[in-house]
C-alpha positions, 0 to 999 in steps of 0.5 A: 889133067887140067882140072888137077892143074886148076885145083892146085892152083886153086889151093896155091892161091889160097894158101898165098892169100892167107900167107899175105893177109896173116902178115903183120904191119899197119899198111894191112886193114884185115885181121892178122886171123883170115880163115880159108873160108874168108880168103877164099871169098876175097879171091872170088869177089875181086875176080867177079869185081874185075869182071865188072871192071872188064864190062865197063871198059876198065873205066868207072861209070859216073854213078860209081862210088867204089866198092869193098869187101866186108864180113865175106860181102862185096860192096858196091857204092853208087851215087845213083839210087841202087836199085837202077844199076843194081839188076845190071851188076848183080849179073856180073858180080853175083846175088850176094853183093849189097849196094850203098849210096854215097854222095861222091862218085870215085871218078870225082873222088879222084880229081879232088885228090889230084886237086888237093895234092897240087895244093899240098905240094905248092904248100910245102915247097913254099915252107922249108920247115916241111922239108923233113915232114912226110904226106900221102894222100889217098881214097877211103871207098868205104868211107867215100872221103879222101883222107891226107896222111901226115907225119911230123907235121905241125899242128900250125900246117894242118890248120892251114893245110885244111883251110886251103883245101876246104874249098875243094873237099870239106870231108877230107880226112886228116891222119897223122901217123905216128911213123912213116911207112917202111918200104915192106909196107909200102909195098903191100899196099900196091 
């Protein structure tokens, strides 16, 4: 009976999975075609990849640089040489993940977000003309960068958005979208 319960859910899961990543908007980075096969992969990598969350603690090591999934691979981003932490993770996440080496690690990624995003909010309570403008401010792990979108701002404020925090992060990202998120989208991206 329980073996039953556990291959429905198995297939329910899997059937939500490719319900969700079918659906259409720009919050989604996966293609609209998403096969069985690929779901599947995903669901298993992030369930080893909580796994892994769970072995730390819930709390990234310092060498942690982020982690992705791409072409039914798990990625893992360290800021160490891969081959030190490499035996350790693959314990847990299996032999199929493969390591990249990135010059930031997330929890540093992190506070330069969280430093930035002061900036752009004492910025723009200084300028009444960004009252109508719209920011969001994220981490790209696969990039290892912190990207700033912006929407109906001018190209006067991002110049001297990037000159202020150019100090901080010289990679961040700038990307202007050419509307803002719905709600629908917002939500899919939690």
């Amino acid at each position: 009976m329980i073996r039953i319960f556990r291959s429905l859910m198995a297939v329910f899961i899997v059937f939500i999975l490719l319900f969700c990543f079918s659906m259409k908007g720009d919050a989604l980075l996966i293609n609209e075609e998403v096969s069985e096969e690929e779901a599947l992969f995903s669901y298993n990598a992030n369930m080893r990849y909580d796994a892994l969350l769970k072995q730390w603690n819930n709390e990234y090591p310092d060498y942690y640089g982020g982690a992705y999934i791409e072409n039914m691979k798990l990625y893992i981003l360290v800021t160490c040489d891969p081959e030190s932490v490499k035996d350790d993770i693959i314990l847990i996440t299996g032999k199929d993940t493969s390591f990249k080496h990135v010059e930031y690690s997330y929890k540093r990624l992190c506070e330069y977000k969280d430093q930035i995003w002061h900036i752009i909010e004492d910025y723009r309570n200084n300028h009444e003309d960004l009252f109508d403008s719209c920011f969001g401010i994220g981490i790209d792990e696969r990039k290892n960068t912190i990207f700033l979108e912006t929407y109906a701002v001018s190209k006067k404020h991002v110049r001297a958005i990037k000159k202020l925090t150019n100090r901080i992060f010289k990679a961040l990202e700038f990307r202007e979208l050419e509307a803002p998120y719905t709600n629908e989208q917002m939500l899919l991206q939690e």
